[in-house]
C-alpha positions in Angstrom: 0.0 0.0 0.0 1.3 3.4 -0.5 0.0 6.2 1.7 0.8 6.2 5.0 -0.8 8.4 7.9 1.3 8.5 10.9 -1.6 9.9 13.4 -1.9 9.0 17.7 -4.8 7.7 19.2 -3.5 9.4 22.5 -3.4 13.0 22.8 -5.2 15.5 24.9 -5.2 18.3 21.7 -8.1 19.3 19.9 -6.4 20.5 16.8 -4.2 16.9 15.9 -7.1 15.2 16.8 -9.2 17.5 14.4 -6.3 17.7 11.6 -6.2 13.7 11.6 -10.0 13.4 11.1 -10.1 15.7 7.9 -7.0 13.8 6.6 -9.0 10.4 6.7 -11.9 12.5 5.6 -10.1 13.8 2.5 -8.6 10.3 1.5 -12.0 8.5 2.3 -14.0 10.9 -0.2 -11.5 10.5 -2.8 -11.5 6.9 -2.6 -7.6 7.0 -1.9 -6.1 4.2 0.0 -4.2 4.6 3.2 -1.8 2.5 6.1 -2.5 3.9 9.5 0.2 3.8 11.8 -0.4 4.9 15.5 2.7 6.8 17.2 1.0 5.8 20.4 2.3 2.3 20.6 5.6 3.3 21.2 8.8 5.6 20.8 10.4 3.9 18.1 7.5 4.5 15.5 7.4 8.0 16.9 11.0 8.8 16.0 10.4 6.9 13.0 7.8 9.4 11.9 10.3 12.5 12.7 13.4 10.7 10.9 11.6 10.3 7.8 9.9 13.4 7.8 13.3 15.4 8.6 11.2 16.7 11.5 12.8 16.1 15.0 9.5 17.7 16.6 7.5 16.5 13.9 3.7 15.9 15.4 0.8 13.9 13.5 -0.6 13.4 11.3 2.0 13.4 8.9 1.7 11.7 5.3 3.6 9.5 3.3 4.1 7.9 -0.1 5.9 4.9 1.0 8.4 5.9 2.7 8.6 9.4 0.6 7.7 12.4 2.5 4.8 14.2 1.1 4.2 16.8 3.8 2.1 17.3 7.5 -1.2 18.8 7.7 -1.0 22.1 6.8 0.8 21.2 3.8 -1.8 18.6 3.0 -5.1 21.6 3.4 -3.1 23.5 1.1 -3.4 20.7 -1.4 -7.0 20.2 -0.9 -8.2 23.8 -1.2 -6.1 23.9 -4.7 -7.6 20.4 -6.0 -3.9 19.3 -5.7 -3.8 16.0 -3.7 -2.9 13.5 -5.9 0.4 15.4 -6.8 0.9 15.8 -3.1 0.3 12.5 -2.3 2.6 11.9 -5.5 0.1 9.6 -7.1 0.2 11.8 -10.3 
């Protein structure tokens, strides 16, 4: 499978809990498939998540192509509100 969403099911904020929603949202309505990987299981996947994404305080959800880095949420809106998410998801 190709896109992965790195996303917690433990956290006390609002807004990642919010972000990761519309995320699934977005890919659900567009029929695009996705891996979930939870952070929350342990440290390792966390700092797995912030070495691939260059990020050492990197936070979900952040998305990948594989192991490619396409970007974190803010990136991804961006995408969304210009009908770009299959070339930021680098599927096109």
């Amino acid at each position: 499978m190709g896109i992965k969403l790195y996303y917690t099911t433990v956290t006390a904020s609002r807004e990642v809990k919010s972000q990761q929603a519309e995320v699934i949202r977005v890919l659900e309505s567009k029929n695009i498939k996705y891996e979930l990987i939870d952070i929350s299981v342990g440290g390792d996947v966390r700092d797995e998540m912030r070495t691939k994404s260059g990020n050492p305080t990197a936070v979900p959800p952040q998305i990948f192509n594989e192991d490619q880095y396409c970007g974190n949420y803010e990136m991804f809106s961006e995408a969304v509100e210009e009908d770009t998410v299959e070339q930021f998801l680098k599927m096109a």
